[in-house]
Steps between C-alpha positions, in 0.01 A plus 500: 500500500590849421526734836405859475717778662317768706630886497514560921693761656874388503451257197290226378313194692394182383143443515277195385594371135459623250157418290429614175282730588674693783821496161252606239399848740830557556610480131213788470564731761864487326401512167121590491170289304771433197731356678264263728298425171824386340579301785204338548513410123870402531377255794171361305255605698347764172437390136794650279310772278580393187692711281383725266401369148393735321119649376219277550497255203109588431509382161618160608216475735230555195496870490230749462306429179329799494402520858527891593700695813484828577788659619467825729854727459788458253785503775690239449299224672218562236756528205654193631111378493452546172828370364440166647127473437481610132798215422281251660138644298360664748297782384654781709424898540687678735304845613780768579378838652787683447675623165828264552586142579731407815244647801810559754770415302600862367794668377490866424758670294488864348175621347312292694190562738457428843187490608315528865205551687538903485779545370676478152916474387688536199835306479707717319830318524715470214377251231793195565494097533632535803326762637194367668292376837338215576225624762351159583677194489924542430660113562519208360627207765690229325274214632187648342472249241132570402582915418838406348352187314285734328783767389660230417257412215367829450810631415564782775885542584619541799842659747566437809416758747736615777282482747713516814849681429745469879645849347134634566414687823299376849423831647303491845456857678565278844850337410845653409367841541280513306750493216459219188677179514643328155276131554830306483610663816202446703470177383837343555570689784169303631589169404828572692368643888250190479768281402633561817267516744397166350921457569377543889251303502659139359763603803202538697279197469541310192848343575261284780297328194800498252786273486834638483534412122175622410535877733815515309288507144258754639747736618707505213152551244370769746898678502487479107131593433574815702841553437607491821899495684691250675244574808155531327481873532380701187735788420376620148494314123597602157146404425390770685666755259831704525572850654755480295439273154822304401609580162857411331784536742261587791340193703219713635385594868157304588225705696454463848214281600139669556398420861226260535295684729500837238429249232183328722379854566341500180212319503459517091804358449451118532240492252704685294800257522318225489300606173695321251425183713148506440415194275369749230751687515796332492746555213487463203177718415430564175283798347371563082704666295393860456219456777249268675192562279712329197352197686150646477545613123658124430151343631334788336570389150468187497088558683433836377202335248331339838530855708261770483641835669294785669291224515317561944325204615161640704354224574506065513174295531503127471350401213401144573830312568691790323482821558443874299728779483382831466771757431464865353750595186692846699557610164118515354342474857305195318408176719511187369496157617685172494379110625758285614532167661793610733588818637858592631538742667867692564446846582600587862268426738500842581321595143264198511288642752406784251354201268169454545491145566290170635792326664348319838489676813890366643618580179435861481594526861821298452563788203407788731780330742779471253446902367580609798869329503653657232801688534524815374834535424625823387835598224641816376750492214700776377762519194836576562683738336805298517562146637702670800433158720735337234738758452560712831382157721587175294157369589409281170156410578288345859341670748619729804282529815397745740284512846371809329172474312604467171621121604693445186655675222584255176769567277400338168706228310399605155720778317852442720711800378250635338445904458137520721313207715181484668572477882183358754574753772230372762295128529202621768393167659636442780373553849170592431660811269277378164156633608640859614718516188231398317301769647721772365526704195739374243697853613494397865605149429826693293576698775525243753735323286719750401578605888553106584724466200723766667583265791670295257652783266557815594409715176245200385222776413726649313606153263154407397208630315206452376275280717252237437331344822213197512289485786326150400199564780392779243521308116199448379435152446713351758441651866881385614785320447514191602274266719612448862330179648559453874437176692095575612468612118653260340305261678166703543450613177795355204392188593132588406627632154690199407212281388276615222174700588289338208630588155740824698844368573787700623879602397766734520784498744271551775402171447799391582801469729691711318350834572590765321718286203449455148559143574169479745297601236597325277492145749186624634340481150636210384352340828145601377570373093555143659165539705290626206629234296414247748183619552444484093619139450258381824250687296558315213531129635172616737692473816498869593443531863317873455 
């Protein structure tokens, strides 16, 4: 049997054995629900997921033949819809309120129009291919198969992003003096004082559960994972940086080591050392070529015949076992009508509720419940009139962070030496910051970032121009940014909105686990295509259990 060691005062204890449940909590207090889900996989106690293979294989399973879905919004959940439904002969119209494809995934570039709830902005940035902002969505994780499956075949190239850059800075008003911190500093630096307290404790405690042999291994991986001397203190690390960079002749002069207790003074800073840990975000991270909504444009021509834009669904009535969209032309103000067997619906939640609809009782409530999680996060872009965080800084793309409200700046990864570049000079999310960002005038919003860029760069009002801000709260159409399910939700109300409500069904990434990704959405709807053709073939072989 396995014993477990006990943290006491002085060192550790042992306790009773070691089961596999007392090991699995452990493993997740250490690691949190990934790490115990792993484990619990690892040890056979959960199915292995399997991996991803790919769309559903509708026309395998005997296809549409003329049986007809609705699809409400051409996001990319309903593009990805009507890809896969009209290959398998499905008869397929997807209803679009708007005047674009791509709902939140949006890239604005000069000439462009933003457009809020009460308020109205012109991008007038320089026209460029690298010059440009991707509002909603901005990453591409290298384990989402499903949304880089389908650039794959739709043709959309891609770069890898820089998404976190150890030259970047950690800036918390709390620690150093309030003064910015390049990440590698912080971060080493980190890795080193813990290093050696964990130093202390094997000394402390440990060395009565290890052999000899097996203390000596520890040691020696906790002295070289924290670079620490001949008696496990930290004194400072060339990984940290240089006060004085070597170069030629000269060996260089390390920095002195930040002090742990300035460095745990700043509460922001954990999350934002730890943020290239984060499953999604871990490196690499790709991004389109020339912007996000090349994704949108990709699915865009290959369903354009199937999509009808400025196209507002009113209304949905069942219609015996299907049901009948009503929607109103925003062009010609003319309503027409369309009878389906299957409706899918992937709008937000938060714009469903503006539908007149005859979903059951739990399922309207179960949408009023998910509206009101959205986040409404908040971005302000401005053009730069020179790529100064490349030339005066040597940043080359990532992200810096600050305690201030602003939360991050991005430096982008397109346009490297190039003569302008669009910075994102504040992400308004965390906190609780989106709904009073959101509540400000595109001005306001500017302002606020402009004086928390300062912190960072002295002069920064002075090296950009030209702002463009999103507050996704106000876009028509879309009522927030991303869906934020917590545990009483999730089980209260996502749960209701998994099954079909009659001929309604429901997609987009807030049917999902991957909130606020492409790759949600897109999993999310291929979810319901495997349903709906279930439900067909039962149909035809008269086993349907509706």
């Amino acid at each position: 049997m396995w014993s477990c060691l006990f943290p006491v005062s002085g060192g550790f204890v042992n306790r009773d054995p070691l089961t596999r449940r007392t090991f699995v909590n452990l493993v997740g207090r250490a690691g949190g629900a990934g790490a115990a889900y792993g484990t619990l996989t690892a040890m056979g106690l959960l199915p292995v997921p399997p991996p991803y293979a790919g769309p559903p294989k509708l026309a395998q399973q005997g296809g549409g033949n003329g049986v007809k879905v609705a699809v409400i919004g051409a996001g990319i959940s309903g593009m990805v819809a009507a890809l896969e439904l009209s290959a398998a002969h499905y008869e397929v119209r997807v209803f679009e309120a708007q005047d674009r494809v791509g709902g939140r995934n949006r890239t604005y570039r000069g000439g462009d129009v933003i457009n809020e709830t009460g308020s109205t902005q012109r991008v007038t940035w320089d026209r460029d291919p690298d010059l440009y902002f991707n509002a909603g969505p901005s990453r591409l994780p290298h384990h989402h198969k499903a949304i880089l499956g389908y650039c794959r075949d739709l043709g959309v190239p891609l770069q890898v992003m820089v998404n976190e850059n150890r030259h970047a800075f950690l800036h918390d008003a709390a620690a150093f003096g309030g003064r910015p911190e390049h990440a590698r500093r912080v971060v080493n630096d980190t890795r080193g004082a813990v290093a050696e307290l964990a130093a202390r404790a094997i000394g402390a405690g440990l060395d009565q559960r290890l052999s000899e042999e097996d203390l000596a291994i520890v040691r020696d991986f906790v002295r070289a994972y924290g670079e620490l001397d001949a008696s496990y203190r930290y004194r400072g690390s060339s990984k940290a940086g240089y006060a004085e960079p070597p170069g030629g002749p000269t060996p260089g002069r390390p920095l002195e080591p930040l002090d742990l207790v300035d460095i745990a003074k700043g509460g922001m800073l954990p999350l934002a050392m730890l943020f290239g840990d984060i499953y999604e975000m871990q490196a690499p991270i790709l991004e389109p070529t020339g912007g996000m909504d090349a994704i949108a444009r990709a699915f865009y021509r290959r369903t354009r015949r199937f999509i009808t834009l400025n196209a507002q669904v009113t209304q949905l009535r069942r219609l015996g076992s299907g049901a009948r969209v009503t929607w109103r032309d925003r062009t010609t103000q003319r309503v027409r009508t369309w009878d389906a067997d299957h409706v899918i619906v992937t709008v937000p939640l938060t714009v469903v509720g503006a539908i007149d609809t005859d979903f059951s009782p739990k399922v309207k409530a179960a949408v009023d419940v998910g509206a009101g999680g959205y986040q409404h996060a908040v971005k302000v872009a401005f053009e730069a009139k020179r790529r100064w965080w490349e030339e005066d800084y040597g940043i080359y793309g990532g992200i810096s962070w600050t305690s201030r409200d602003i939360t991050q700046m991005w430096y982008p990864s397109a346009g490297i030496h190039g003569r302008k570049g669009i910075l994102l000079g504040a992400y308004f999310w965390l906190g609780g910051r989106g709904p009073v960002y959101s509540a400000m005038t595109p001005e306001q919003r500017v302002a606020v970032a402009l004086a928390d860029g300062e912190a960072l760069f002295p002069g920064y009002r002075d090296l950009v121009h030209r702002p463009a801000t999103v507050a996704w709260k106000n876009v028509p159409f879309q009522g927030g940014a991303w869906s934020a399910w917590d545990e009483d939700t999730r089980r209260d109300a996502y749960s209701v909105l998994l099954p079909p409500d009659g001929p309604y069904w429901f997609a987009g990434e807030h049917m999902s686990h991957l909130n606020s990704w492409q790759e949600g959405a897109i999993r999310a709807t291929h979810h319901v295509l495997e349903r709906i053709q279930e439900r067909v073939s039962a149909q035809r072989t008269g086993s349907d259990p509706d």
